[in-house]
KELUMMI-346313 format. One line per 5 residues: number of its first residue (from 0); for each residue x, y, z of C-alpha. Coordinates in steps of 0.1 Angstrom, whole numbers, always signed. Last residue first. Layout:
<nodes>
NUM	X,Y,Z; ...;
</nodes>
This chain:
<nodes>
117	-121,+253,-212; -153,+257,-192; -152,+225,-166; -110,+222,-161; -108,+256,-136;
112	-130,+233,-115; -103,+203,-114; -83,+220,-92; -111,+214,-62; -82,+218,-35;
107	-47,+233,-50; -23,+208,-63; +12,+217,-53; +18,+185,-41; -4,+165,-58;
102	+18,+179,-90; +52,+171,-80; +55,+144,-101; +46,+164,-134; +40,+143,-161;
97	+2,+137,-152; -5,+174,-150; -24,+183,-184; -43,+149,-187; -55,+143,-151;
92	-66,+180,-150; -85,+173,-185; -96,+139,-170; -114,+150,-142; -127,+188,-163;
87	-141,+155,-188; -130,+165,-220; -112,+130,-230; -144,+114,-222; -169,+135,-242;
82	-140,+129,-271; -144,+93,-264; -185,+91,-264; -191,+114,-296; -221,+134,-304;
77	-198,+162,-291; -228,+178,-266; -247,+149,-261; -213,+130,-249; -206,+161,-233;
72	-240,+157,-208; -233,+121,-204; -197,+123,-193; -203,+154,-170; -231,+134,-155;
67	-210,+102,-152; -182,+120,-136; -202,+139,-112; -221,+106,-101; -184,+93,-95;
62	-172,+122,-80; -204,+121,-55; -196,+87,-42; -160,+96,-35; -162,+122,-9;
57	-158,+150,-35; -118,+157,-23; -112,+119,-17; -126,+113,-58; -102,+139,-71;
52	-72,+129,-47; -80,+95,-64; -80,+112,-96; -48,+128,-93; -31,+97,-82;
47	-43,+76,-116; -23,+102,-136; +4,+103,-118; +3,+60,-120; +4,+66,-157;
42	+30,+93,-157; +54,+67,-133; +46,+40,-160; +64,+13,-138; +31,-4,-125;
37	+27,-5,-160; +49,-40,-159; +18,-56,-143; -4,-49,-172; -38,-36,-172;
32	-36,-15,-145; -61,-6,-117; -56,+23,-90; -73,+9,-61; -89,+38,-30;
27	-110,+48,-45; -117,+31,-81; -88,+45,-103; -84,+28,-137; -55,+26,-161;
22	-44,+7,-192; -78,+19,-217; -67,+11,-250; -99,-12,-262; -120,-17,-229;
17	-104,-27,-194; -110,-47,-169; -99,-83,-179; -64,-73,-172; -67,-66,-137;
12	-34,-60,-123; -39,-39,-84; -21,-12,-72; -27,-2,-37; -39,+34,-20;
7	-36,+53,+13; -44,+94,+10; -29,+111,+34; +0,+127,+11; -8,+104,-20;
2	+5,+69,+3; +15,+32,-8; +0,+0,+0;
</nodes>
């Protein structure tokens, strides 16, 4: 088990999870890979840290109902289901800061806001 400042979280390989390209998944408080050598990926498992802090921020339960509503109402928007998830404000902070390591560090609380309008 390893730690995102408070935050307690463990790696586990669940190849059977994941659709098409997808390699990463953060269910709070698992991050789940695809491949056990991506537990390596240090931007990958960045990545995956940022939403956990994401989903510990909103309480969990309501980031995921937040997710799913942002995801719907985009995928209405782009009349297209991976573009909708690509813009999600979630993954759009995930996205811009996973190669910084020092991120969660300097990561201000509710970050992700500033993602909703661009």
């Amino acid at each position: 088990m390893s730690r995102i400042g408070f935050i307690a979280f463990m790696i586990l390989v669940f190849r059977h999870l994941f659709y098409k390209n997808y390699v990463g998944l953060s269910l709070w408080p698992f991050i789940f890979l695809k491949d056990n050598a991506l537990k390596n990926d240090a931007v990958l498992i960045n990545h995956e840290k940022i939403h956990l802090k994401q989903q510990q921020e909103l309480l969990i339960l309501p980031f995921y109902l937040f997710y799913l509503a942002e995801w719907l109402f985009r995928t209405v928007w782009y009349l297209n289901s991976y573009r909708a998830y690509q813009n999600i404000s979630f993954e759009r902070e995930a996205y811009v800061n996973e190669s910084n390591p020092d991120y969660l560090g300097e990561r201000k609380t509710f970050s992700f806001i500033k993602y909703l309008c661009r």
